[in-house]
C-alpha positions as a printed Julia matrix, in Angstrom:
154×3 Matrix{Float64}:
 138.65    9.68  -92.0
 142.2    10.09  -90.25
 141.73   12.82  -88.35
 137.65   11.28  -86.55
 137.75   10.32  -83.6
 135.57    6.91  -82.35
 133.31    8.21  -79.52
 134.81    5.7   -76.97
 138.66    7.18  -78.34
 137.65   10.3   -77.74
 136.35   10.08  -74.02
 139.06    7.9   -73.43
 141.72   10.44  -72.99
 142.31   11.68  -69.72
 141.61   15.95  -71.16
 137.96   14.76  -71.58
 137.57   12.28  -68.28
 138.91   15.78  -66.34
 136.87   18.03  -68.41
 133.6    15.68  -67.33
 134.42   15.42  -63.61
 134.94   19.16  -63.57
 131.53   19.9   -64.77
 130.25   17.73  -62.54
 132.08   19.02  -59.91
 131.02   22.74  -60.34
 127.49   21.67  -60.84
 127.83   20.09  -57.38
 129.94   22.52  -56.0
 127.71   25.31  -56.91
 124.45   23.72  -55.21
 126.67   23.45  -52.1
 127.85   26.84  -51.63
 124.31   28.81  -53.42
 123.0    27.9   -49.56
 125.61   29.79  -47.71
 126.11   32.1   -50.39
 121.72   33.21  -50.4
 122.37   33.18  -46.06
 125.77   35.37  -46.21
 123.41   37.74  -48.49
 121.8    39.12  -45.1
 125.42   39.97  -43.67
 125.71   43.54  -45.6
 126.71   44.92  -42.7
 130.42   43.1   -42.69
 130.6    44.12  -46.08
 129.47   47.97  -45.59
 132.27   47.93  -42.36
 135.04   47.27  -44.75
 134.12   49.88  -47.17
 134.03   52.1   -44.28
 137.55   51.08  -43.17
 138.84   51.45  -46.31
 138.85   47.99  -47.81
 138.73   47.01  -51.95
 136.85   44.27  -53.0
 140.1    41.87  -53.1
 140.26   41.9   -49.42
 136.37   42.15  -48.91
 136.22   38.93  -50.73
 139.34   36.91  -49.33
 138.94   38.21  -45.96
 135.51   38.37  -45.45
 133.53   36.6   -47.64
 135.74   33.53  -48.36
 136.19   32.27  -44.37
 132.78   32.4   -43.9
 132.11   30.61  -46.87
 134.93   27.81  -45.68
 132.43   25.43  -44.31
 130.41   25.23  -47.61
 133.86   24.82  -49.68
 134.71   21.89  -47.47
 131.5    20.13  -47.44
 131.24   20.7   -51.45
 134.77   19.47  -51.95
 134.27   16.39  -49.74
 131.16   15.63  -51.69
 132.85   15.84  -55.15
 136.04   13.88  -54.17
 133.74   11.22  -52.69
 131.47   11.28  -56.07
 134.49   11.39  -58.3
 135.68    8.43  -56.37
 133.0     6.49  -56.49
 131.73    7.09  -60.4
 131.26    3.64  -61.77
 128.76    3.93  -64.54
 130.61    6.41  -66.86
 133.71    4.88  -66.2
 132.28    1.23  -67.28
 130.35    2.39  -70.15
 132.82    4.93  -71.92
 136.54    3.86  -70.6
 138.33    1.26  -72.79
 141.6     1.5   -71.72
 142.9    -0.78  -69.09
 145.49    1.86  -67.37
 142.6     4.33  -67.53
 139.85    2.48  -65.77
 138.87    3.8   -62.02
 138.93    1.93  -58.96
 135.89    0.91  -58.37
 136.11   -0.75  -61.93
 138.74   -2.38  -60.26
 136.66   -3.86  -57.4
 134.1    -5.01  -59.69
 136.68   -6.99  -61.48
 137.39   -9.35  -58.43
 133.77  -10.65  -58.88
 133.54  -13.77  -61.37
 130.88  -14.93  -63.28
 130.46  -17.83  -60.45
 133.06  -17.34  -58.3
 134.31  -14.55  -56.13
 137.24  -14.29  -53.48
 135.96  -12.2   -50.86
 138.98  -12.09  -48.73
 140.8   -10.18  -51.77
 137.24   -8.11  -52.22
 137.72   -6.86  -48.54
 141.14   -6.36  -48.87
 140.71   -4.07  -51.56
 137.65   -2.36  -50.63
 139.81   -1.62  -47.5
 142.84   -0.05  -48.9
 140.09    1.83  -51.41
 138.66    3.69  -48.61
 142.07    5.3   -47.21
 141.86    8.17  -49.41
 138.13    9.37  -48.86
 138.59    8.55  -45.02
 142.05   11.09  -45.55
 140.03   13.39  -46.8
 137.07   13.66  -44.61
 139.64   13.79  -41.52
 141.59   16.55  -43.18
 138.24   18.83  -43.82
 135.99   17.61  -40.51
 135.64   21.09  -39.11
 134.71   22.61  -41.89
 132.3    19.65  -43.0
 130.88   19.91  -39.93
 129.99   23.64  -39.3
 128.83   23.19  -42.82
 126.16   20.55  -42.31
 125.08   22.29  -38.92
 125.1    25.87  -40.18
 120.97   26.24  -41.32
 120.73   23.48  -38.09
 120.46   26.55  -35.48
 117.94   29.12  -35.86
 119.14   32.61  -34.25
């Protein structure tokens, strides 16, 4: 009996939160980048020019294949950290711990049962969305060419 682990002790710990949002993330990820990875399937030709030059699959891959795949990265990576951010059903169902909860735990917590101060609510919702606004701005480019790459026929 020492040794078990309560379910809510054992997703409590920050190894299986991690492990969670990476399998979510990959799951995500992959449906992102199958798109661009099924379209970059008709681009042999690149592929059959660096053989020709002389090229190994390490470069093929991280000099080829990788920047074209760039856009899809960006646009999957934007989508997970924005997912990630905004999980608030496994969080509030499985998380116990106070210094473990997520944030928007912590904007549901500055709603009462009959009261609620909405000038703190905005307050916090506004410093909340500084990170996922960083984020978008850092990867716009790529998020971009990513959304408008199937756009254009040709």
């Amino acid at each position: 009996m020492g040794r078990q682990m309560r379910l809510d002790q054992y997703i409590s710990t920050y190894v299986e939160l991690t492990r969670k949002e990476a399998k979510e993330a990959i799951r995500r990820g992959l449906v992102c980048v199958a798109g661009t990875v099924v379209k970059q399937a008709n681009c042999k030709e690149l592929e059959e020019a660096a053989v020709m030059d002389g090229a190994g699959h390490g470069i093929i891959f991280f000099r080829i294949i990788l920047p074209l795949s760039m856009p899809a990265i960006a646009s999957a990576s934007i989508f997970n950290f924005v997912s990630a951010w905004n999980n608030l059903l496994f969080p509030l169902v499985f998380i116990s711990k106070d210094s473990m909860k997520t944030i928007s735990i912590g904007l549901l917590s500055f709603f009462g049962a009959y009261t609620s101060d909405y000038g703190a609510v905005m307050a916090a919702i506004g410093v909340s969305i500084i990170p996922p606004i960083i984020m978008y701005i850092l990867l716009q480019e790529k998020m971009e060419k990513g959304l408008t790459a199937g756009a254009v026929k040709g």
